[in-house]
C-alpha positions in Angstrom: -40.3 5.0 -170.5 -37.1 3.8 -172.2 -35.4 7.4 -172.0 -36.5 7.1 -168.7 -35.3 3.8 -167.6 -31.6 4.8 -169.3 -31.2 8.3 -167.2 -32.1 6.3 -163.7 -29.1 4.9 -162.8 -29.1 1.5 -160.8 -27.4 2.0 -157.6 -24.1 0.2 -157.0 -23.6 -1.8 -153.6 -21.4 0.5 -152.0 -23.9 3.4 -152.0 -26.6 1.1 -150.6 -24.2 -0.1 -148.0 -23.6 3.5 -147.4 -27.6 4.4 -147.4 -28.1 1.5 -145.0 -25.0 2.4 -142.6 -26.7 6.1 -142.8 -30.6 4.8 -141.9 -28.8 2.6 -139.4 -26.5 5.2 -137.4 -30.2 7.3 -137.6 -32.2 4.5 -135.8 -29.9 4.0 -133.0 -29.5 7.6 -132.2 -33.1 8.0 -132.3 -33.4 4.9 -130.1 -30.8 6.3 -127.4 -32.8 9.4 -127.6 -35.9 7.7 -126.9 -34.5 5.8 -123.8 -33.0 9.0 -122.2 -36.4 11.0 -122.9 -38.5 7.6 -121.0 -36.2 7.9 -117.8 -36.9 11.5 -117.2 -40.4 11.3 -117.9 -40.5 8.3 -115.6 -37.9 10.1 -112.7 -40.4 13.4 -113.2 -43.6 11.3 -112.5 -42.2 9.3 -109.7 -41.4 12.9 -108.1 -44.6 14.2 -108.8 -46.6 11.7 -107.2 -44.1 11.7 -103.9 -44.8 15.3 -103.9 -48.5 14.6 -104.2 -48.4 12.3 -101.1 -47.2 15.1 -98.9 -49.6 17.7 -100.3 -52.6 19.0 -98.9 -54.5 20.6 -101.5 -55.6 24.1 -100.0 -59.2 24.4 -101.8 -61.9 22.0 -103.6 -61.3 23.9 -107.1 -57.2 22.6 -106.5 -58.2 19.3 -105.5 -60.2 18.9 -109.0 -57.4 19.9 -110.6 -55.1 17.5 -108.7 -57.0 14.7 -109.5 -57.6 15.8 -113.4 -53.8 15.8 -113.6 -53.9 12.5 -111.8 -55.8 10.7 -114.6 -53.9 12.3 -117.1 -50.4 11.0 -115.7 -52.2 7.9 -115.5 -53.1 7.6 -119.0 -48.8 8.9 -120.1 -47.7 5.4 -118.3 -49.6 3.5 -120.0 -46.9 4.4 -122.6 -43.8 4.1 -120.3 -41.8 1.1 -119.1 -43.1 -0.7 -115.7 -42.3 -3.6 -113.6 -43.6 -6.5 -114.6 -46.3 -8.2 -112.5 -45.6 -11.4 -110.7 -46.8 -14.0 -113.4 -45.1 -12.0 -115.9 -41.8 -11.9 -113.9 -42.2 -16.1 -114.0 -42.4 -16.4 -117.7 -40.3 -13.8 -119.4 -38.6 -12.0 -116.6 -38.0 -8.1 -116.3 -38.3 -7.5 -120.4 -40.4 -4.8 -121.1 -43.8 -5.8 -122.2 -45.5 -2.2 -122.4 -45.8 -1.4 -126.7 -44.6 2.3 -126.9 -47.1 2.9 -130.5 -51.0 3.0 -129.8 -51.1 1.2 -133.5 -49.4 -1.5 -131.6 -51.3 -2.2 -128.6 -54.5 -2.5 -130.9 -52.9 -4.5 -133.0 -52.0 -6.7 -129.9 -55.7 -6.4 -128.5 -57.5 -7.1 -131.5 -55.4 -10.6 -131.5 -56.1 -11.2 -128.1 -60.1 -10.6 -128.7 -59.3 -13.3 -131.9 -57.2 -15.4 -130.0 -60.4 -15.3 -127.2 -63.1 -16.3 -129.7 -61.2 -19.3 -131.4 -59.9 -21.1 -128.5 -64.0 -20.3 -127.2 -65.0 -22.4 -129.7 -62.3 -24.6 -129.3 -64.0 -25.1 -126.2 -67.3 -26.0 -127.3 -66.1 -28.9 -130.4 -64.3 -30.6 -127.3 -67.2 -30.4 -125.1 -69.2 -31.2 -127.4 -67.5 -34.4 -128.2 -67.7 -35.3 -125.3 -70.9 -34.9 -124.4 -70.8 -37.5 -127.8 -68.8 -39.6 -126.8 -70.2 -40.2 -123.3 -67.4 -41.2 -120.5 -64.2 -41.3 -122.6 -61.5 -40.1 -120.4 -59.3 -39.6 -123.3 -61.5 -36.8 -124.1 -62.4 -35.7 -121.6 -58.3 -35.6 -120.8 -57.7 -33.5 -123.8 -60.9 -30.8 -123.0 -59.6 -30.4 -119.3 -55.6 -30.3 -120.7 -57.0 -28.3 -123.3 -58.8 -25.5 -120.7 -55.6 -25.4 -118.5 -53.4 -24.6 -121.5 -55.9 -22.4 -122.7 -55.9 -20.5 -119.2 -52.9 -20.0 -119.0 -52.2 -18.6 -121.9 -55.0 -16.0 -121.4 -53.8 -14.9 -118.1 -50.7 -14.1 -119.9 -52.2 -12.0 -122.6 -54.1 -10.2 -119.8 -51.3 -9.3 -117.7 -49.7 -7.7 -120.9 -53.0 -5.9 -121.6 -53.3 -4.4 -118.1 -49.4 -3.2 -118.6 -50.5 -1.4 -121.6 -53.6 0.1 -120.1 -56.8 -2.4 -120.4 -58.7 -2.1 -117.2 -59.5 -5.6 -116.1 -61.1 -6.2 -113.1 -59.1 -7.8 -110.4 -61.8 -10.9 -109.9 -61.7 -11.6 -113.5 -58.0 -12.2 -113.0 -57.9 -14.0 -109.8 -60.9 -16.5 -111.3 -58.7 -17.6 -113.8 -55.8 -18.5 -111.6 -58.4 -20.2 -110.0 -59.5 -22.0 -113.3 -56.2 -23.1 -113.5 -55.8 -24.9 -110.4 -59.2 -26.4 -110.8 -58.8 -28.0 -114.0 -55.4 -29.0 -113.3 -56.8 -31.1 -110.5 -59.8 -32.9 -112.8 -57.2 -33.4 -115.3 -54.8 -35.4 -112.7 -57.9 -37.6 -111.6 -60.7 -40.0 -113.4 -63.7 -39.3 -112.4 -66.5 -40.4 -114.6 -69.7 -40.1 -113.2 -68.6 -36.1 -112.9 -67.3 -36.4 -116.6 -70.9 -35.8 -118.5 -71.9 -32.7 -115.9 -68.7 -31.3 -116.3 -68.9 -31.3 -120.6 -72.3 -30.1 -120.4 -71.3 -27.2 -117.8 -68.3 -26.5 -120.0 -70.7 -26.4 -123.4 -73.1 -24.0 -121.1 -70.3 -21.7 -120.6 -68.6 -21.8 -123.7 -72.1 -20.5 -125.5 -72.4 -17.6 -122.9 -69.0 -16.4 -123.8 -69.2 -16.4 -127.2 -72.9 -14.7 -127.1 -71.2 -12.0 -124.4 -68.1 -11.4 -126.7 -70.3 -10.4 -129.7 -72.8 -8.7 -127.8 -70.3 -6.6 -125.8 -68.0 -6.4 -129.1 -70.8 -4.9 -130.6 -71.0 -1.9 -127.6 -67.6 -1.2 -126.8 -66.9 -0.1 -131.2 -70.2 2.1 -130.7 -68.9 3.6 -126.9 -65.3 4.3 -128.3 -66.5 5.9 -131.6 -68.7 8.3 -129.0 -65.6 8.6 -126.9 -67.0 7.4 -123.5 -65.1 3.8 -123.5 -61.1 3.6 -123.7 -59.5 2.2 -126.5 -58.0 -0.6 -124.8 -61.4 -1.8 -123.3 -61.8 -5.3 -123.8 -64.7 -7.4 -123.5 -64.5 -9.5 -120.5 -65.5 -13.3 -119.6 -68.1 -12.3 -117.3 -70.7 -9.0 -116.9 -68.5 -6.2 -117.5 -71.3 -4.3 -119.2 -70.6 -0.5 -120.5 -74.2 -0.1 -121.2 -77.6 -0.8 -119.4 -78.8 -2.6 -122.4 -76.1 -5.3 -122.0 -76.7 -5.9 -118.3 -80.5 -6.4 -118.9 -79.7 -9.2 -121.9 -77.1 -11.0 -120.2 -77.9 -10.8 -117.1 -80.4 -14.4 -116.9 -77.6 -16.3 -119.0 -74.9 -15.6 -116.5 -76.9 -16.6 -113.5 -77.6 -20.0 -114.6 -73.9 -20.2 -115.5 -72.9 -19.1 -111.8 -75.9 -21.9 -110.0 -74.3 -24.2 -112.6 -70.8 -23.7 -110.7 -72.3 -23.9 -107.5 -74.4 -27.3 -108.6 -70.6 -28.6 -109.9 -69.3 -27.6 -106.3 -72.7 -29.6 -104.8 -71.9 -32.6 -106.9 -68.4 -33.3 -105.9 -69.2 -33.2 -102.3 -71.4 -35.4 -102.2 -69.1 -37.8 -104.6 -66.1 -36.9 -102.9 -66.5 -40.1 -99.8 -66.5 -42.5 -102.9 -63.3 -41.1 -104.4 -60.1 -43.3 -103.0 -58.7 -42.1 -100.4 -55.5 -40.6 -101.3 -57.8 -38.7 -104.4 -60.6 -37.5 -101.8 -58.6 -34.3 -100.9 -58.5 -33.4 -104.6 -62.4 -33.7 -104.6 -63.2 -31.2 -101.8 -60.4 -28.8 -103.0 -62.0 -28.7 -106.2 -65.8 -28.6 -104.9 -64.3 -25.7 -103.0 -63.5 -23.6 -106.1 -66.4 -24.6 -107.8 -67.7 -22.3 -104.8 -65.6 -19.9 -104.6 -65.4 -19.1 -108.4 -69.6 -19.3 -108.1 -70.0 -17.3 -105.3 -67.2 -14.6 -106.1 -68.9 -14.3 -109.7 -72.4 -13.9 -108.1 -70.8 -10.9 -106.0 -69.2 -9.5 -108.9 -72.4 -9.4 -110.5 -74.2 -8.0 -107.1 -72.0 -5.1 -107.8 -72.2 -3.9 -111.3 -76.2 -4.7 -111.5 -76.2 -1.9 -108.4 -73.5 0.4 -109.7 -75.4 0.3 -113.4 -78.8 0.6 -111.8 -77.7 3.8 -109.9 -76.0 5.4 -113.0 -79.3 4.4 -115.5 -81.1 6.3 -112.9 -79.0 9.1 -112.8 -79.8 12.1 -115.3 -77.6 12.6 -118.3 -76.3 16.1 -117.3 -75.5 15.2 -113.5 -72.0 15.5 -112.0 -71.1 11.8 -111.4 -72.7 11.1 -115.0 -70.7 14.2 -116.6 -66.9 13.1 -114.5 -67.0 9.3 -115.6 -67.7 10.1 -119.3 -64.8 12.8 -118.9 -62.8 11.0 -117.6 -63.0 8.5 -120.2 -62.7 10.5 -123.3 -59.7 11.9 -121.3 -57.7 9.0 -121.3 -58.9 7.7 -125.0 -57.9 11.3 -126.2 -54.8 11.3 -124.3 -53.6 8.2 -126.9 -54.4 10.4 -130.0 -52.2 13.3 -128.5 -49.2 11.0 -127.7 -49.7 9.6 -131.3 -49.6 13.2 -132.8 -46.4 14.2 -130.9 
């Protein structure tokens, strides 16, 4: 080891300055490279799907084949640049926000699903103290401050997700802008004979989430290791079950959340001609998304009970069965290829 340590020669600063300058002059012209090799992928797509608009495909056998290429273009921009959506634009402007490395937008979606969880329980210590605490409005202050910076936050994350390829439905979004608004407008007014409901719905709803999360955790690892869920699935606030056995479990814990909502909605209508004048608009607006949240939930969930129902019923080997698990190991497989090259 001595004979060894005396033939390796320390290297001096200049030829670690000239390694670095090296590694350096590397990076950038791989970067440039990059760059030049994203606008012509992104100028070819754009010119394939204008050409696509104007085609007429001239047989069924070429329109399978159109729409196979379709979901396979769809799954390469998931890797490219795009344009920022509007609440992204707000916040941090035109920077990209789409991660070019599949490591990387795991890494980023495993955070969110941890980020999720502990701000969930967050939740239910603050609701829980004040369900403890009875009317404080100190606490209760800091739970409803707490929910819209929490909110926000995740609305964030999502939009970020969605440029990088998670598949969130569109209600799930709007219903948390919605959130937004309507705990910005408890947290601007005292009310506390709506305080203790409001604690208790919040505790409700914090337990649902956190038994959905694990639950639906616990089906999307065993759906992407069979290849018939994407990898940037994630698991979702309200029932966006990928498996029957999920809808059938959650199904009676989500409906009491949802008549909860509406009974919230009931409530401050009824206690909205006591408010003060000047606060009683704030009362039916946010009576009026209690509804709208309830009732947009309880259509959500109209829709995937039938959707699931007609595709338990369906036989494994049928068409519709056969294209949506293709089309989903399609786009999962398309990340391992992009890795590889």
């Amino acid at each position: 080891k001595q004979w060894y340590q005396r033939r390796v020669r320390a290297p001096t600063p200049d030829e670690l300055f000239s390694e670095i300058t090296k590694n350096y002059q590397e990076f950038r012209g791989k970067v440039d490279e990059f760059n030049k090799s994203t606008t012509k992928c992104k100028d070819a797509i754009a010119r394939y799907e204008d050409l696509m608009e104007r085609y007429v495909a001239p047989d069924e056998e070429t329109a399978k084949k159109i729409q196979l290429r379709s979901q396979e273009i769809e799954g390469m921009t998931y890797y490219l640049p795009k344009q920022n959506n509007l609440l992204l634009t707000l916040f941090v402007g035109d920077f990209n926000v789409v991660l070019p490395r599949k490591e990387d937008k795991m890494k980023y979606k495993l955070q969110y699903e941890k980020f999720k969880l502990f701000y969930i329980i967050g939740q239910l210590v603050f609701s829980s103290l004040n369900i403890l605490c009875g009317p404080n409005r100190i606490v209760e202050g800091l739970l409803q401050f707490y929910l819209v910076w929490f909110y926000c936050n995740l609305t964030m994350k999502e939009s970020i997700l969605i440029a990088n390829g998670s598949r969130i439905r569109t209600w799930w979004q709007v219903q948390h802008y919605l959130d937004i608004i309507l705990y910005a407008f408890l947290l601007i007014r005292a009310d506390g004979d709506f305080s203790l409901q409001f604690s208790l719905y919040i505790f409700y709803m914090s337990g649902c989430q956190v038994l959905q999360f694990y639950y639906q955790a616990g089906s999307l690892y065993k759906l992407r290791a069979l290849g018939r869920a994407e990898h940037m699935e994630v698991s979702a606030e309200g029932l966006r079950v990928k498996t029957y056995a999920d809808l059938q479990f959650l199904t009676p814990f989500f409906i009491l959340l949802y008549m909860f909502q509406l009974y919230n909605g009931y409530t401050l209508w009824f206690l909205a001609p006591a408010a003060r004048e000047d606060e009683r608009w704030e009362v039916y607006v946010s009576c009026l998304l209690f509804i709208g949240i309830s009732l947009g939930n309880l259509f959500t969930l109209i829709q995937v009970i039938i959707l699931k129902h007609k595709l338990h019923l369906l036989p494994k080997n049928s068409p519709e069965t056969m294209r949506r698990n293709f089309s989903n190991t399609l786009l999962s497989s398309l990340g391992r290829e992009v890795k590889k090259e």
